[in-house]
PALO-240526 format. One record per residue (C-alpha): residue number from 1; residue in one letter; x, y, z. Coordinates in steps of 0.05 Angstrom, whole numbers, plus 5000, padded with zeros to 4 digits. Layout:
BEGIN
@resi:NUM | resn:A | c1:X | c2:Y | c3:Z;
...
//
This chain:
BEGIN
@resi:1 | resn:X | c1:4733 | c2:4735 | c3:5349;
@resi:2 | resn:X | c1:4801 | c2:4732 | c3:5320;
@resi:3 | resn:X | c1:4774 | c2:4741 | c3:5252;
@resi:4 | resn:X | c1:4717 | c2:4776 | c3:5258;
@resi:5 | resn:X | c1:4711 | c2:4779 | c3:5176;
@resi:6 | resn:X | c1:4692 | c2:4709 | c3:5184;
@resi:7 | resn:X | c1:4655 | c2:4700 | c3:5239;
@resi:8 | resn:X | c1:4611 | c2:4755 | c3:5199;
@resi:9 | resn:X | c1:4603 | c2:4718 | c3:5139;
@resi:10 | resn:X | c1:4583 | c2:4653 | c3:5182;
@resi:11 | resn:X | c1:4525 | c2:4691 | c3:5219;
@resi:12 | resn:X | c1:4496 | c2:4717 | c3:5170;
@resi:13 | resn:X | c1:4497 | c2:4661 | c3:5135;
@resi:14 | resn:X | c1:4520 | c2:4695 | c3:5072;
@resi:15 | resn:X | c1:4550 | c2:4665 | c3:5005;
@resi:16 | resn:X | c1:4598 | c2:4721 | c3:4997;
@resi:17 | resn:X | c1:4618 | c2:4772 | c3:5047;
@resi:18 | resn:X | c1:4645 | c2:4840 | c3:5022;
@resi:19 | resn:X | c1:4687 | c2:4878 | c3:5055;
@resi:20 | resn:X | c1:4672 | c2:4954 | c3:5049;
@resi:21 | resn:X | c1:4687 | c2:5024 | c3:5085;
@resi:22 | resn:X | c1:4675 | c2:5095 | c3:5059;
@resi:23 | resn:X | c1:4709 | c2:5135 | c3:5022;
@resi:24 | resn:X | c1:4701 | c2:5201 | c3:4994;
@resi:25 | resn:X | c1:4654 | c2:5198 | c3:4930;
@resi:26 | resn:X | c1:4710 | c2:5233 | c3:4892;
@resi:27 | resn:X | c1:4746 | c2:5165 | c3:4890;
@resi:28 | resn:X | c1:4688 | c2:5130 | c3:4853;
@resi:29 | resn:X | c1:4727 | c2:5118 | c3:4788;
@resi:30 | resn:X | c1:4782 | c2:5066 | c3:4819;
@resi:31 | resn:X | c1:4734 | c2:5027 | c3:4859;
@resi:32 | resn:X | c1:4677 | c2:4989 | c3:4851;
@resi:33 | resn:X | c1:4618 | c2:5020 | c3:4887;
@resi:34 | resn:X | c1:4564 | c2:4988 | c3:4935;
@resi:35 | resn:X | c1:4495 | c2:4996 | c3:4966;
@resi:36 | resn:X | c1:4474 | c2:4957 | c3:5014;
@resi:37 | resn:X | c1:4400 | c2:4962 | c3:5058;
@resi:38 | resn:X | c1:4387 | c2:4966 | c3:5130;
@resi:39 | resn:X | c1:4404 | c2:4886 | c3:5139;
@resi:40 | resn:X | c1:4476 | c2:4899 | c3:5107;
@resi:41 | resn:X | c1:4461 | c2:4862 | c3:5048;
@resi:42 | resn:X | c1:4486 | c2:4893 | c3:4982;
@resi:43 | resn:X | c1:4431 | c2:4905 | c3:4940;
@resi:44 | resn:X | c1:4475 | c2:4947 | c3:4884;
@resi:45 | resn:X | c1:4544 | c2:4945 | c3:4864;
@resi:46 | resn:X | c1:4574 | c2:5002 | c3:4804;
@resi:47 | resn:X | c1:4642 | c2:4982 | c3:4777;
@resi:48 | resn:X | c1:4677 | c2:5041 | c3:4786;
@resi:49 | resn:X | c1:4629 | c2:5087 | c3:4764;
@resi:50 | resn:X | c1:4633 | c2:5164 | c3:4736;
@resi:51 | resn:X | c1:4569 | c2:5180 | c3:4775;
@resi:52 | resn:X | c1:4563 | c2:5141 | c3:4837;
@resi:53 | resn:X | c1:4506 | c2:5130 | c3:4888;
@resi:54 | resn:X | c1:4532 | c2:5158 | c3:4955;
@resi:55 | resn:X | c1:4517 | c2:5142 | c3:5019;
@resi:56 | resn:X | c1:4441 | c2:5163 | c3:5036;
@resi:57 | resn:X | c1:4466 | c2:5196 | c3:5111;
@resi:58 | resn:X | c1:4529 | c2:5224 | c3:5077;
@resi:59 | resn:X | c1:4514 | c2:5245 | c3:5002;
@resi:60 | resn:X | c1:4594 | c2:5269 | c3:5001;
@resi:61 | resn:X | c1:4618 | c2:5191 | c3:5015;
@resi:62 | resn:X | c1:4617 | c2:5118 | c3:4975;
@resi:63 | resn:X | c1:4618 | c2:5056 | c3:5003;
@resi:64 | resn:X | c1:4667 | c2:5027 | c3:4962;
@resi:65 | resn:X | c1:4699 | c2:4951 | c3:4963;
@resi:66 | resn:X | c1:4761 | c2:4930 | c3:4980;
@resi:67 | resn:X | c1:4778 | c2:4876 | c3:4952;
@resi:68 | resn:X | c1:4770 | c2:4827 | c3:5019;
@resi:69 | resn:X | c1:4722 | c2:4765 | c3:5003;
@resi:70 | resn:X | c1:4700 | c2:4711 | c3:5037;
@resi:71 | resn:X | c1:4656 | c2:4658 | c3:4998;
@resi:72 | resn:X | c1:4614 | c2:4609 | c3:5003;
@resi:73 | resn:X | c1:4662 | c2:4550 | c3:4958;
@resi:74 | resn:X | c1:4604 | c2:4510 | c3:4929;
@resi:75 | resn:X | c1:4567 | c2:4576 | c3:4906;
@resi:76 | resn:X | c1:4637 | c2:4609 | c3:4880;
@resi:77 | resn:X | c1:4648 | c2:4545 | c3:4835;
@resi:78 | resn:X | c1:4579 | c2:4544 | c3:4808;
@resi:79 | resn:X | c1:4580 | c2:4617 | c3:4790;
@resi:80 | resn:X | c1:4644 | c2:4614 | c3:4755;
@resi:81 | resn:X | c1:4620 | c2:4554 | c3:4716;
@resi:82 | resn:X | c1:4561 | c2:4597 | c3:4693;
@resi:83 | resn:X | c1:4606 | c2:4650 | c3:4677;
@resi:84 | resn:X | c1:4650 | c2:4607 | c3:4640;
@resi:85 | resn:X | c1:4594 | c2:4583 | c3:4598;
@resi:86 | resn:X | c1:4561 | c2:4651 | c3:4580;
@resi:87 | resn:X | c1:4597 | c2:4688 | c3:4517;
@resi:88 | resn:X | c1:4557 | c2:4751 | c3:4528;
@resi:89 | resn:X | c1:4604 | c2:4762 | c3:4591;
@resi:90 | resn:X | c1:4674 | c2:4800 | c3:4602;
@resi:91 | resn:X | c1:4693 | c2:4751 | c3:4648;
@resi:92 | resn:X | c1:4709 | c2:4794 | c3:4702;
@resi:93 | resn:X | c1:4703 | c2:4788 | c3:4777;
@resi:94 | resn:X | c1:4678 | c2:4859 | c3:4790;
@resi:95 | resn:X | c1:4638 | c2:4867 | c3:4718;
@resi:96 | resn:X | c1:4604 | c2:4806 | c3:4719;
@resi:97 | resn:X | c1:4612 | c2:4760 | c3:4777;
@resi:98 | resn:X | c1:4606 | c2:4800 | c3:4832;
@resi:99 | resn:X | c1:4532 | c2:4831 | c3:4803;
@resi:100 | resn:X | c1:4513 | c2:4761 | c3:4779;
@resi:101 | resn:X | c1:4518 | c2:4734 | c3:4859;
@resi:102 | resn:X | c1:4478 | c2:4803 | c3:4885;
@resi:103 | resn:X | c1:4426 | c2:4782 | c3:4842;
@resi:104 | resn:X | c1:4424 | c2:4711 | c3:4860;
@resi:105 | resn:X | c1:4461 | c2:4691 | c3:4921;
@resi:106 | resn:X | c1:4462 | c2:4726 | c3:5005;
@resi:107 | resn:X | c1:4512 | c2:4778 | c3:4987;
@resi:108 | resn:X | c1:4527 | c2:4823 | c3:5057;
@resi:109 | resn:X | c1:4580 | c2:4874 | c3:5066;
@resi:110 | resn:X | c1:4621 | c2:4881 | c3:5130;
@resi:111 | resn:X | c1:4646 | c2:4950 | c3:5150;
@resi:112 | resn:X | c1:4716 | c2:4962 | c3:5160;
@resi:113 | resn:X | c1:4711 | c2:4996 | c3:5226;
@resi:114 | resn:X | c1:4772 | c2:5007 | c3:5274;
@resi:115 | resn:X | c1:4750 | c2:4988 | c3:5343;
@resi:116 | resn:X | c1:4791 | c2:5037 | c3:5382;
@resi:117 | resn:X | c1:4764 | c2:5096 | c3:5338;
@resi:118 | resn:X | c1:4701 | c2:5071 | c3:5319;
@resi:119 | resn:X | c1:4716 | c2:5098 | c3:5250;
@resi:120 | resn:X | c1:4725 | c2:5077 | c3:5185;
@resi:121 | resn:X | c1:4799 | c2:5033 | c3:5204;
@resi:122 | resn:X | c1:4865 | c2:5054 | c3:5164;
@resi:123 | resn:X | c1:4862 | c2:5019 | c3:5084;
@resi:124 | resn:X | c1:4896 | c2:5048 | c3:5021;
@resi:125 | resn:X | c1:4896 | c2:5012 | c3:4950;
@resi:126 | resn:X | c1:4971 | c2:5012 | c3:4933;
@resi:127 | resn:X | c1:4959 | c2:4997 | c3:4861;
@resi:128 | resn:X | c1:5001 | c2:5057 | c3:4838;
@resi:129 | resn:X | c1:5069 | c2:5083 | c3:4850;
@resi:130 | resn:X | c1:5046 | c2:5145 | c3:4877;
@resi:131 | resn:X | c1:4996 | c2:5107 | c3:4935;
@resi:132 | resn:X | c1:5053 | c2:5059 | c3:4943;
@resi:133 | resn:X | c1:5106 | c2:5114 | c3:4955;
@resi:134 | resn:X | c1:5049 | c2:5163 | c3:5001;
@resi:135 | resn:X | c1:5024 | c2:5097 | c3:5040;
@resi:136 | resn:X | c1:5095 | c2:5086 | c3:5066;
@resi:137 | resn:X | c1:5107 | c2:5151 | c3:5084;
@resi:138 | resn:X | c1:5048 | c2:5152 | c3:5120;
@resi:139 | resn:X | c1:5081 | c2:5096 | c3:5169;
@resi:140 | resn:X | c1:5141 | c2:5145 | c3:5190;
@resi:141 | resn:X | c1:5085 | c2:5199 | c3:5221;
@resi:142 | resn:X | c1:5101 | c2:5210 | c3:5297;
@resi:143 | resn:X | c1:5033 | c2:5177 | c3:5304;
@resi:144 | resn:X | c1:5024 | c2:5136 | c3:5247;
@resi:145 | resn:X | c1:4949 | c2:5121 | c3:5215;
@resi:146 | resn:X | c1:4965 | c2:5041 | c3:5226;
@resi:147 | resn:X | c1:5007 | c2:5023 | c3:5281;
@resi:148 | resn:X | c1:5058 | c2:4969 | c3:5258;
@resi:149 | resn:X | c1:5090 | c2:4960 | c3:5322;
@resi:150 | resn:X | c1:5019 | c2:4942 | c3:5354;
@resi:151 | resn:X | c1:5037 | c2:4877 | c3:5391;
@resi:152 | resn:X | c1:4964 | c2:4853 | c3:5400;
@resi:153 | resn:X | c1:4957 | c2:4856 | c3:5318;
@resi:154 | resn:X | c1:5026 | c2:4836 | c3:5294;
@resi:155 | resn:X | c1:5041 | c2:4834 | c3:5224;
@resi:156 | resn:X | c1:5064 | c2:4759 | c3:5204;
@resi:157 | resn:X | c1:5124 | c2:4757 | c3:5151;
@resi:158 | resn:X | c1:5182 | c2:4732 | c3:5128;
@resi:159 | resn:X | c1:5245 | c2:4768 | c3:5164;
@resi:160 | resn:X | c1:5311 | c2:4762 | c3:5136;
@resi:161 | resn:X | c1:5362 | c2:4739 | c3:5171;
@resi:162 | resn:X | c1:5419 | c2:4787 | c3:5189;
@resi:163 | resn:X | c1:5455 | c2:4827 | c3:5232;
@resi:164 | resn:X | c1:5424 | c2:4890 | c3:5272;
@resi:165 | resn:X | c1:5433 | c2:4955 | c3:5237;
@resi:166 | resn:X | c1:5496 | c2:4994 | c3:5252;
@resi:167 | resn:X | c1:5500 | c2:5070 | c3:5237;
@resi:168 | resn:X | c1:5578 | c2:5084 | c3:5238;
@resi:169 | resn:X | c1:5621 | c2:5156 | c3:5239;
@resi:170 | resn:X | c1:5598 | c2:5218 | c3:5252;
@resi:171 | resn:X | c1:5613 | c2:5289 | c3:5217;
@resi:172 | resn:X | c1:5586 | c2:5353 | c3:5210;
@resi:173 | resn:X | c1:5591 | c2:5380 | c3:5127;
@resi:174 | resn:X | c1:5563 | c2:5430 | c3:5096;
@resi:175 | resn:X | c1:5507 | c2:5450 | c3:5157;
@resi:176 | resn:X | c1:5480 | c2:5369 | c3:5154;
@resi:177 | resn:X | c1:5505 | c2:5325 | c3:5220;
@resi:178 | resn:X | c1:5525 | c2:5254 | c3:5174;
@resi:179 | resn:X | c1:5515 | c2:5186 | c3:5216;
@resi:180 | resn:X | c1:5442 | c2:5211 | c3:5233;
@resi:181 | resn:X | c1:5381 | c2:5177 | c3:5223;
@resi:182 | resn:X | c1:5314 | c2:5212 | c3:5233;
@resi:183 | resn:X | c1:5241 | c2:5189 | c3:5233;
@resi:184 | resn:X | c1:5264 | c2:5128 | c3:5192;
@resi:185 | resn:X | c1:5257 | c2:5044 | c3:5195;
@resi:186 | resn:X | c1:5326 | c2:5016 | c3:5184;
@resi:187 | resn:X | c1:5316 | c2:4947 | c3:5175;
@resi:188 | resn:X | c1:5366 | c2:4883 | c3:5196;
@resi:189 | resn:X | c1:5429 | c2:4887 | c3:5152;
@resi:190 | resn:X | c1:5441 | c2:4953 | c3:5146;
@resi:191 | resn:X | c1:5494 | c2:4997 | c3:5153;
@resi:192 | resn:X | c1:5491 | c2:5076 | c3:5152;
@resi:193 | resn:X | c1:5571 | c2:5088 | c3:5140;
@resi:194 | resn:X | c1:5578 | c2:5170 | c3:5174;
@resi:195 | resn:X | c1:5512 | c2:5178 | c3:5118;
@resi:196 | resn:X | c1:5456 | c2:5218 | c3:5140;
@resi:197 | resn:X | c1:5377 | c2:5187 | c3:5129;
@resi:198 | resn:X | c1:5318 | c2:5224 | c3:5138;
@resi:199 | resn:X | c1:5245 | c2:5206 | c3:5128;
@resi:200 | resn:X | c1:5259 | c2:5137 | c3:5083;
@resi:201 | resn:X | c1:5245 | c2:5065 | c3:5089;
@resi:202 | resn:X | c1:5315 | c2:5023 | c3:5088;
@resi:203 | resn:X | c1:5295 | c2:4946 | c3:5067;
@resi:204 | resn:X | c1:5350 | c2:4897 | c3:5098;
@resi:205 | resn:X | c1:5424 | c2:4906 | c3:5076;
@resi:206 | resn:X | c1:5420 | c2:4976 | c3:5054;
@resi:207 | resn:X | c1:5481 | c2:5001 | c3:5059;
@resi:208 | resn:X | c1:5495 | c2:5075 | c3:5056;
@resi:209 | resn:X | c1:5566 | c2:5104 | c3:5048;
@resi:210 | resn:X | c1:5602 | c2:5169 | c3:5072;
@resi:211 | resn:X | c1:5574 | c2:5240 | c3:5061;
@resi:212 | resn:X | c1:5512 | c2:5208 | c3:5028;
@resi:213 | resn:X | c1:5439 | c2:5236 | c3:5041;
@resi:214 | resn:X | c1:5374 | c2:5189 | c3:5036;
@resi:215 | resn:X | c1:5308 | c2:5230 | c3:5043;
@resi:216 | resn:X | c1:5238 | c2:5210 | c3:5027;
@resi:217 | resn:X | c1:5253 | c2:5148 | c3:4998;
@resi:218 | resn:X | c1:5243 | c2:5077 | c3:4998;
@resi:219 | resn:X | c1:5305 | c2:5034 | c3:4986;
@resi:220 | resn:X | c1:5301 | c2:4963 | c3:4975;
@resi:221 | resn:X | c1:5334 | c2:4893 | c3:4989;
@resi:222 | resn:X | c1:5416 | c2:4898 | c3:4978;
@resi:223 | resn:X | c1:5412 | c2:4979 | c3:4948;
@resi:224 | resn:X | c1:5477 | c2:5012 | c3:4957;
@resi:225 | resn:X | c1:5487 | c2:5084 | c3:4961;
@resi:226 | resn:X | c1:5558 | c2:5103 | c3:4943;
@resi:227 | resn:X | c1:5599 | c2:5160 | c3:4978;
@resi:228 | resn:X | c1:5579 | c2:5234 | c3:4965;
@resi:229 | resn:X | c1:5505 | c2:5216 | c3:4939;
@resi:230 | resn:X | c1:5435 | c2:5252 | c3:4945;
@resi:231 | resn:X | c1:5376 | c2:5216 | c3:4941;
@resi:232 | resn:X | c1:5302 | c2:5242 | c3:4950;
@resi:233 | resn:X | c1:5233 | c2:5223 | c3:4941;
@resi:234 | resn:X | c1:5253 | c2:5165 | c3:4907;
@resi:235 | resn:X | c1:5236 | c2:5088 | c3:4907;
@resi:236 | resn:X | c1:5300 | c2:5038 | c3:4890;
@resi:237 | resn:X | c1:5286 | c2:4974 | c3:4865;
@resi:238 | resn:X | c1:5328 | c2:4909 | c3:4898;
@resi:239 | resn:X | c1:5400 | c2:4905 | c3:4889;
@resi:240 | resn:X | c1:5412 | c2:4976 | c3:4856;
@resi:241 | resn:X | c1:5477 | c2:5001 | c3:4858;
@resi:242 | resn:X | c1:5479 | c2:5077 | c3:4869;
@resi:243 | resn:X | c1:5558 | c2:5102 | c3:4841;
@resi:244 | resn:X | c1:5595 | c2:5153 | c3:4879;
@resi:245 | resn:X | c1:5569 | c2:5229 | c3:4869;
@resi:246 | resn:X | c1:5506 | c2:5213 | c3:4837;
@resi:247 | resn:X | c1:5441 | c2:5257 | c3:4846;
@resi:248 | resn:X | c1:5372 | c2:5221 | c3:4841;
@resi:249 | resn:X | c1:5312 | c2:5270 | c3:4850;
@resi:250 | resn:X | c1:5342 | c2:5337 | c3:4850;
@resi:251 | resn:X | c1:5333 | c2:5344 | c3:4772;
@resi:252 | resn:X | c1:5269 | c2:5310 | c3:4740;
@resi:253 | resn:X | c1:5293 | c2:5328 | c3:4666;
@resi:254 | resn:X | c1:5353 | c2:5290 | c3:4674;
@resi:255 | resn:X | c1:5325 | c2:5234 | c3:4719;
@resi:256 | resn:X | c1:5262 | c2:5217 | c3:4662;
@resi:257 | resn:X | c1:5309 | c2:5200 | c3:4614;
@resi:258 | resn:X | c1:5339 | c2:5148 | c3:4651;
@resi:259 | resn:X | c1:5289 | c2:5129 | c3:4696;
@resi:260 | resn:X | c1:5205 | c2:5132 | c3:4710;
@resi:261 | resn:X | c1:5193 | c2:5193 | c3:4738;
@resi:262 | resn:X | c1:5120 | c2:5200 | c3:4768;
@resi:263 | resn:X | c1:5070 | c2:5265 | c3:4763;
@resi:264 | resn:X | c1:5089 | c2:5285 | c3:4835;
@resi:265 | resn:X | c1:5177 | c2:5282 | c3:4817;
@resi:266 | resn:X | c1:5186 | c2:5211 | c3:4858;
@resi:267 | resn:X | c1:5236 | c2:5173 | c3:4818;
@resi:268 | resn:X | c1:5234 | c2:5096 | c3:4813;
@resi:269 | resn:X | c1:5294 | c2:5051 | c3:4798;
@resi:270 | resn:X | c1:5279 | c2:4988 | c3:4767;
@resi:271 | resn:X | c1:5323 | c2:4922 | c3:4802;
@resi:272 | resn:X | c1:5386 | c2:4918 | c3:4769;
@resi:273 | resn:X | c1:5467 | c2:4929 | c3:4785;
@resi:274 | resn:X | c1:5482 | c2:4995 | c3:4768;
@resi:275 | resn:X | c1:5445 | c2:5054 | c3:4751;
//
């Protein structure tokens, strides 16, 4: 029951268990795309396809999957081995693999359906910057999409060790109330010195110095933001140092020739001392 993935894939008796949930069909091209009859059982898979087969109830929505596999071992290894042996192949899980074990093996997909909504549960592919930077955004909503601080489904991590989080000072400049911190997740470590953060992610031992504003971003392990700094809509790589009076995100001419600067203006920061 605790892993109800599994326990799927074992009644079923199935040698690989997909799972799957739907998307709009407009996302076809960066997934790979499945149909599946009345059992469950996949019967087609696209790899992300210009023209996909929707859903036959909703033709506005793909079934698309998501990466999450359980297999049977013995009948992994032997189609790999097969694989391995054919030179008319790519080689490649979703190309080849995946269609070779529809064809030949008890292929099933299991829905990805939250119980308490009894919809399609919360999943994003972070393989970009901008689905990494929107997906943790999504997390400071007053009522978040996935709730993180669920303590029947806890997440199970490494946590540094370190001291709470300490927000120090506080000073009103220039119509902004510094030492504030506002729909944010400060993690252990880090220290907010009479700064003002708003809508970011702080990883643990941010530190953030005087008269310093941190909005929309995500700031990594060790970042420090110097004294008189702006910062928006940006993602900081571990161990950036941030100099006194710099702007990051408030011009996207000057930031792209230092830095990546994505279609939608977020500006990542690559690990390293200083910028």
């Amino acid at each position: 029951a605790d892993f109800p993935l599994i326990a799927y894939h074992l009644k079923v008796k199935a040698d690989l268990t997909i799972a799957t949930i739907q998307v709009d069909k407009k996302q076809s091209r960066e997934f790979g795309v499945i149909q599946i009859n009345d059992r469950g059982q996949i019967t087609g898979f696209q790899e992300k396809p210009a023209v996909p087969k929707s859903l036959p109830h909703n033709p506005d929505a793909v079934l698309i999957n998501m990466g999450v596999y359980v297999f049977n071992t013995e009948i992994l290894v032997k189609r790999l081995i097969e694989d391995a042996k054919n030179k008319d192949t790519e080689h490649d899980f979703g190309k080849n693999i995946i269609p070779l074990m529809i064809k030949k093996d008890r292929v099933f997909s299991f829905s990805f359906i939250d119980k308490k909504t009894k919809k399609p549960g919360y999943w994003r592919d972070v393989g970009t910057l901008e689905a990494y930077w929107e997906t943790s955004m999504d997390m400071l909503a007053p009522e978040p999409p996935l709730d993180i601080y669920d303590s029947d489904w806890p997440i199970l991590t490494y946590e540094e060790s370190a001291m709470p989080a300490r927000i120090e000072g506080h000073a009103e400049k220039d119509g902004i109330m510094y030492g504030s911190v506002y729909n944010s997740i400060l993690s252990r470590g880090c220290i907010i010195r009479t700064g003002y953060v708003e809508r970011s992610i702080l990883s643990p031992r941010v530190t953030v110095d005087s008269f310093s504003t941190v909005t929309d971003s995500i700031l990594m392990n060790n970042v420090t933001v110097g004294r008189n700094c702006r910062i928006q809509r940006a993602i900081i790589d571990k161990g950036v140092h941030i100099p006194d009076g710099t702007d990051i995100g408030y011009n996207a001419k000057a930031d792209s020739k230092r830095f990546t600067v994505t279609d939608s203006g977020i500006v990542v920061i690559p690990k390293g001392p200083f910028v």
